[in-house]
N, CA, C and O atoms as a GROMACS GRO file, in nm:
protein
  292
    1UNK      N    1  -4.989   2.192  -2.205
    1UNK     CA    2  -5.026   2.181  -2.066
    1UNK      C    3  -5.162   2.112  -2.058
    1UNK      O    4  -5.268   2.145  -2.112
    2UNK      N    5  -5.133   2.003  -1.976
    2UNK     CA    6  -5.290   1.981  -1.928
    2UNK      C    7  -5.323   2.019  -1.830
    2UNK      O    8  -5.253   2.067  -1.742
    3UNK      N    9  -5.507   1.993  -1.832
    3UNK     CA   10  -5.584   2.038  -1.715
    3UNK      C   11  -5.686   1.927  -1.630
    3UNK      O   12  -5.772   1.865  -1.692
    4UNK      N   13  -5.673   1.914  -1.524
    4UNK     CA   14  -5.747   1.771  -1.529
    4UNK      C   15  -5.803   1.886  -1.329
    4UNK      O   16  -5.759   1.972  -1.253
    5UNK      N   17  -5.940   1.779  -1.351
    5UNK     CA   18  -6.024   1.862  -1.209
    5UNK      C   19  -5.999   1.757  -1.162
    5UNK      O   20  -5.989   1.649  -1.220
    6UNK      N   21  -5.979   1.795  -0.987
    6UNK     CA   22  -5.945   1.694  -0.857
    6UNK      C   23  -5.941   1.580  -0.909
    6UNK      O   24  -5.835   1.521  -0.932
    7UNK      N   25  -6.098   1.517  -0.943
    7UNK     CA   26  -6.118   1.418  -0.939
    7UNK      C   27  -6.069   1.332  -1.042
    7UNK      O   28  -6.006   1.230  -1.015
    8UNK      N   29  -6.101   1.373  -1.180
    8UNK     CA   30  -6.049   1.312  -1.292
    8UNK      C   31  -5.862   1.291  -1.245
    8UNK      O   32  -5.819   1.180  -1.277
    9UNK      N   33  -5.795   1.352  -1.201
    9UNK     CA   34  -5.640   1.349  -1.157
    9UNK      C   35  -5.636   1.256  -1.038
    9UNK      O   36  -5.542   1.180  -1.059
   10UNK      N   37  -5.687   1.230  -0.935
   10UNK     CA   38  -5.746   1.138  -0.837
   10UNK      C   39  -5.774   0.978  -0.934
   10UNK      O   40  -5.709   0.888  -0.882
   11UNK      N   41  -5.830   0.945  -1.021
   11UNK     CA   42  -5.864   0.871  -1.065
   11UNK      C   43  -5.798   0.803  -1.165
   11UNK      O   44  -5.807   0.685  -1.200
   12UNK      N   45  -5.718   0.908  -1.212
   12UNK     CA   46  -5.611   0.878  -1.333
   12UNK      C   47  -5.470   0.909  -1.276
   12UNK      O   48  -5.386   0.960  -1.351
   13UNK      N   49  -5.444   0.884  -1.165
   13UNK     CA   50  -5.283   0.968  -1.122
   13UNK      C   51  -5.216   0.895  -1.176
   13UNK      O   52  -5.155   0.981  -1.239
   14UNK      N   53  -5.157   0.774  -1.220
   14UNK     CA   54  -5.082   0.727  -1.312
   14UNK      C   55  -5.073   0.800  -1.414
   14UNK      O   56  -4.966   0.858  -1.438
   15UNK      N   57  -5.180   0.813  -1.494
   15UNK     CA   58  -5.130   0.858  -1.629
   15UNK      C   59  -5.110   1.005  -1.595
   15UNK      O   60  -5.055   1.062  -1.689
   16UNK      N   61  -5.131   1.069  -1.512
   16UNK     CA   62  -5.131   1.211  -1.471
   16UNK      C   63  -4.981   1.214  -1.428
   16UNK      O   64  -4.953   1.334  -1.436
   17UNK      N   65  -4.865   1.144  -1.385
   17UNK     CA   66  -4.777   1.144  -1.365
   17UNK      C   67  -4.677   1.108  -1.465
   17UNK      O   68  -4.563   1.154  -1.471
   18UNK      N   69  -4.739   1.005  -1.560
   18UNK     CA   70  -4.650   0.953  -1.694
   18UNK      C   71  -4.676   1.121  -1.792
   18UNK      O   72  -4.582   1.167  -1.857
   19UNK      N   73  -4.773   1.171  -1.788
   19UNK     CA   74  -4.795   1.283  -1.839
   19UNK      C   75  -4.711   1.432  -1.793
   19UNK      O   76  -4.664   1.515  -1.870
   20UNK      N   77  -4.710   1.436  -1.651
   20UNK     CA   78  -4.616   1.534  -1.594
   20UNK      C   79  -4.464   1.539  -1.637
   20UNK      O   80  -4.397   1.642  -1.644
   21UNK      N   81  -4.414   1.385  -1.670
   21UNK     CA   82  -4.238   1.390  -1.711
   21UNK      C   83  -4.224   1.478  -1.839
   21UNK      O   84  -4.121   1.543  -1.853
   22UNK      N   85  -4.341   1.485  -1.949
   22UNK     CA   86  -4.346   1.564  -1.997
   22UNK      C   87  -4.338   1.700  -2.019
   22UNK      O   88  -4.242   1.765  -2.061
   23UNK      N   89  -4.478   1.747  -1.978
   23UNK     CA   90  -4.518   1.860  -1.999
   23UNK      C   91  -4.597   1.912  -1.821
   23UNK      O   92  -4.591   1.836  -1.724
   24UNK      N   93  -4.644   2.010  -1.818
   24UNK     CA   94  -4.658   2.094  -1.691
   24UNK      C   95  -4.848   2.014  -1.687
   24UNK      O   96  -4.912   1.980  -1.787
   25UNK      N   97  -4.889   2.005  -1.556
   25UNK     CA   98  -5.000   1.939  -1.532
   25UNK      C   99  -5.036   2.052  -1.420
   25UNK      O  100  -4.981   2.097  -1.320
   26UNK      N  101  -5.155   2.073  -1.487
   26UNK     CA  102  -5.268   2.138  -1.397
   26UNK      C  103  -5.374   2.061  -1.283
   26UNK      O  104  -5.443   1.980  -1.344
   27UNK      N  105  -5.400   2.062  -1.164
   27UNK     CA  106  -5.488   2.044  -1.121
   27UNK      C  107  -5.584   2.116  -1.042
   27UNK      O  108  -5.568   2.129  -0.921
   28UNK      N  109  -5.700   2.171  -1.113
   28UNK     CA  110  -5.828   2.242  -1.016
   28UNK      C  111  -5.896   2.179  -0.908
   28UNK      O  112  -5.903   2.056  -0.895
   29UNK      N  113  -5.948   2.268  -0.824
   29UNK     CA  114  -6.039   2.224  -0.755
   29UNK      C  115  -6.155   2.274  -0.763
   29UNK      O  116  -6.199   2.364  -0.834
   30UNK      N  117  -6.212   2.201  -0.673
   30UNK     CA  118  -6.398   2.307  -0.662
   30UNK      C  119  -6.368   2.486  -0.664
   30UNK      O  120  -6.414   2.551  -0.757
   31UNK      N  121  -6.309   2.536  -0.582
   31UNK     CA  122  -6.306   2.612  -0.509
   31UNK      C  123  -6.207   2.743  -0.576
   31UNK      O  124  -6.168   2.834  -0.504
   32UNK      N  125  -6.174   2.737  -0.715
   32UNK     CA  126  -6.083   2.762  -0.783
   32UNK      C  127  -5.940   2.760  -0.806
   32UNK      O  128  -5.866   2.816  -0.888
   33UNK      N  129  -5.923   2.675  -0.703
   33UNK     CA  130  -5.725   2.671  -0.671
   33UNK      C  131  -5.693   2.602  -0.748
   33UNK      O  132  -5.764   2.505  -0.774
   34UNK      N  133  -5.540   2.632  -0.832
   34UNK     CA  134  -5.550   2.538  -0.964
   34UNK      C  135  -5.364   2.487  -0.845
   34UNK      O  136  -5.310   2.560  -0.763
   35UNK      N  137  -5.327   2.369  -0.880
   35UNK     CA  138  -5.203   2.334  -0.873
   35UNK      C  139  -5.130   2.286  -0.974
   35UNK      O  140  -5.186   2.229  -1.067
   36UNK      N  141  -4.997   2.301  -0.971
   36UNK     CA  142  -4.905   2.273  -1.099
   36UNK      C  143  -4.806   2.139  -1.025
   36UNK      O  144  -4.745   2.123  -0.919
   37UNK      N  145  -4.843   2.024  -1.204
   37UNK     CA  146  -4.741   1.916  -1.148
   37UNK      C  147  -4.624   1.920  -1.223
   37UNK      O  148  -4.632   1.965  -1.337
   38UNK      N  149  -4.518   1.883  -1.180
   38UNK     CA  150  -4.404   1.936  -1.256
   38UNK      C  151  -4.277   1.767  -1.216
   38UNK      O  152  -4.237   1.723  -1.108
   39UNK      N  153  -4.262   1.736  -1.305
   39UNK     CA  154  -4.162   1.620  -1.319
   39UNK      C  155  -4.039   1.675  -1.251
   39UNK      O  156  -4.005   1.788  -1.285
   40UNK      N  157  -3.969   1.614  -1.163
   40UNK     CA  158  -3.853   1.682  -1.097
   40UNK      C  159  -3.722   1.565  -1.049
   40UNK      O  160  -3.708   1.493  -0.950
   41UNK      N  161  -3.632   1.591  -1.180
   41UNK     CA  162  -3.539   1.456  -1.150
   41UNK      C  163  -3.448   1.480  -1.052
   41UNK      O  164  -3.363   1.566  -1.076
   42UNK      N  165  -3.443   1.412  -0.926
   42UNK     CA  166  -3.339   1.433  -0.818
   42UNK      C  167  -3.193   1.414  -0.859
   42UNK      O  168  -3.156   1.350  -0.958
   43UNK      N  169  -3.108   1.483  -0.765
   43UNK     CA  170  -2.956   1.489  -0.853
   43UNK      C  171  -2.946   1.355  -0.770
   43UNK      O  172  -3.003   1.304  -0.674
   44UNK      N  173  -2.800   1.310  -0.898
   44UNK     CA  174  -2.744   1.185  -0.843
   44UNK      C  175  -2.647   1.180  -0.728
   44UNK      O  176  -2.618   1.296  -0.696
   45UNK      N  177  -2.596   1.106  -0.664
   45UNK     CA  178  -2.571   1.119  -0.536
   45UNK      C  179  -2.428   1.134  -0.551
   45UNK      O  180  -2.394   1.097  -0.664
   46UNK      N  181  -2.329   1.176  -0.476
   46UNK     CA  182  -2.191   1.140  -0.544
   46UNK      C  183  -2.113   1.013  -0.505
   46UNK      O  184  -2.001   0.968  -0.529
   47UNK      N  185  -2.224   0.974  -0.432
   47UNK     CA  186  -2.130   0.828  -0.422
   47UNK      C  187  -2.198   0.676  -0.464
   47UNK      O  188  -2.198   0.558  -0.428
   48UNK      N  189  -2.258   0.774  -0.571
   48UNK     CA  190  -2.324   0.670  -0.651
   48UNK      C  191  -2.253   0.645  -0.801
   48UNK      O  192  -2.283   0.690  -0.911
   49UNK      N  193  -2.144   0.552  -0.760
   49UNK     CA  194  -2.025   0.535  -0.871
   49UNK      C  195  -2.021   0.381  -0.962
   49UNK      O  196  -2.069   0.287  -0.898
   50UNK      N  197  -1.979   0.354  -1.075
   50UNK     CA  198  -1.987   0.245  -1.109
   50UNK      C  199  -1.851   0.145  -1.010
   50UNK      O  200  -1.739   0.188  -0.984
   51UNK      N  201  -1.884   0.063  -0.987
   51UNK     CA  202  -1.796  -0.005  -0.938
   51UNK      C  203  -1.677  -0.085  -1.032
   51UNK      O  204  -1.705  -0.095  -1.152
   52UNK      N  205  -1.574  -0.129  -0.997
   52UNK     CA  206  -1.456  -0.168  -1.063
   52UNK      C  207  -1.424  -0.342  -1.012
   52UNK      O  208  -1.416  -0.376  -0.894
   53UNK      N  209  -1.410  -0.440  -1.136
   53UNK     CA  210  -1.371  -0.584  -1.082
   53UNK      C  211  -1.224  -0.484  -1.066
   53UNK      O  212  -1.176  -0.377  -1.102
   54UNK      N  213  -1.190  -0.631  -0.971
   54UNK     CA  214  -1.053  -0.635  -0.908
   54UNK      C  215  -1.024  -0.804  -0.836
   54UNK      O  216  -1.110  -0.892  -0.833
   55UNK      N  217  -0.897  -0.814  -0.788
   55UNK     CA  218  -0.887  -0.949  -0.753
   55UNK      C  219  -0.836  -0.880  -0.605
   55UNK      O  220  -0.823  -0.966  -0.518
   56UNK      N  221  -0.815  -0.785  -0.576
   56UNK     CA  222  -0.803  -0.778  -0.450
   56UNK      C  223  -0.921  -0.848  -0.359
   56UNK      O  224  -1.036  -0.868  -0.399
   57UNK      N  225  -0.865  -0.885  -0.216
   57UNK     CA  226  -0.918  -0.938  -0.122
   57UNK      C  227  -0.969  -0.804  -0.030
   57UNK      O  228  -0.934  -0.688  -0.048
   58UNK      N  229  -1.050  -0.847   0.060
   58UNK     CA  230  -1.055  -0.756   0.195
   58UNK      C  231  -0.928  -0.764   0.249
   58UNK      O  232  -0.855  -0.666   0.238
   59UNK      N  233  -0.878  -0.891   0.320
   59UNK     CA  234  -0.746  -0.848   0.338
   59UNK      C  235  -0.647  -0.726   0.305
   59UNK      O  236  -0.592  -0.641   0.375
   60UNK      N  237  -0.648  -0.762   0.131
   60UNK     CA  238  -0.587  -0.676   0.075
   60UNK      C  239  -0.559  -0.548   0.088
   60UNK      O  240  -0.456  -0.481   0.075
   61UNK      N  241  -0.722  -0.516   0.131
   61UNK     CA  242  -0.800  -0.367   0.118
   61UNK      C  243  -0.761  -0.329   0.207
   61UNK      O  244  -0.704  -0.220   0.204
   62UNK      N  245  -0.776  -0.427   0.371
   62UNK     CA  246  -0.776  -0.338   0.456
   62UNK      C  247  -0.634  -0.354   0.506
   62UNK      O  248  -0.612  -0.297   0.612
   63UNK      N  249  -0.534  -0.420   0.452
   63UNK     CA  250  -0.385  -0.365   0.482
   63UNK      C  251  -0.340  -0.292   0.392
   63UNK      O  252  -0.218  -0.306   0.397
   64UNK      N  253  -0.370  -0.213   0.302
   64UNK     CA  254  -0.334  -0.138   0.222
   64UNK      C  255  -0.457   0.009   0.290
   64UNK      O  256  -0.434   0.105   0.216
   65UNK      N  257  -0.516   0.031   0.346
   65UNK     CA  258  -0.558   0.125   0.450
   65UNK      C  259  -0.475   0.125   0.510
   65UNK      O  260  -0.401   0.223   0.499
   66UNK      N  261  -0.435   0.010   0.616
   66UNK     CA  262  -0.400   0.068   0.729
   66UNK      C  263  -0.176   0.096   0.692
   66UNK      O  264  -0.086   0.139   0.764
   67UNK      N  265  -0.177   0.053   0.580
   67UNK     CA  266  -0.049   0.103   0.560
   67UNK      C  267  -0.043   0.220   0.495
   67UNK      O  268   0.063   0.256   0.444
   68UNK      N  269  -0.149   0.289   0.489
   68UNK     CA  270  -0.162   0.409   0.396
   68UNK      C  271  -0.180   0.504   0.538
   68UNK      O  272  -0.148   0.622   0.536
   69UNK      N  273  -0.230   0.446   0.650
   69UNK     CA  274  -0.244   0.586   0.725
   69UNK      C  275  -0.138   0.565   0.850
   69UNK      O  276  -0.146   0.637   0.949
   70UNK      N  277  -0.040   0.463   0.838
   70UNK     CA  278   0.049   0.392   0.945
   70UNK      C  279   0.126   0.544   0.860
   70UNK      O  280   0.131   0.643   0.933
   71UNK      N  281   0.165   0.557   0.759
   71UNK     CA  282   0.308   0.645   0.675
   71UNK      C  283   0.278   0.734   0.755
   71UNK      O  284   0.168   0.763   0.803
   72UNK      N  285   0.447   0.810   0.781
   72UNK     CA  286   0.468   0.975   0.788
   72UNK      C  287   0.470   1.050   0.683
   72UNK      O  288   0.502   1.002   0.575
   73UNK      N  289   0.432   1.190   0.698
   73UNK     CA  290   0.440   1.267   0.616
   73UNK      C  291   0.590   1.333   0.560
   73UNK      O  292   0.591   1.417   0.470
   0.00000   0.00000   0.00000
């Protein structure tokens, strides 16, 4: 864990952040309040998919929609 006061973390926040993906980051103040930085990877989205070549057209696409929701059950 590091410890870095306001200012030194103010001055260095780059490396104070390349440092957080790591390990847990402290920051004090004057006044004794310490805060904790903590690396936090956001989840991936679910419609964040690899995409697929194809030779379909839009055309394609969108008459093969609308014949997909034209059907009875």
């Amino acid at each position: 864990m590091k410890v870095y006061t306001y200012s030194q973390a103010r001055q260095r926040l780059a490396e104070v952040l390349d440092i957080a993906r790591k390990e847990e980051v402290v920051i004090t103040r004057r006044g004794g309040d310490a805060f904790a930085v903590t690396y936090r990877r956001l989840p991936a989205s679910p419609f964040d998919v690899p995409g697929i070549k194809t030779n379909a057209t839009t055309r394609d696409i969108l008459k093969a929609v609308k014949d997909s929701r034209s059907r009875t059950p």
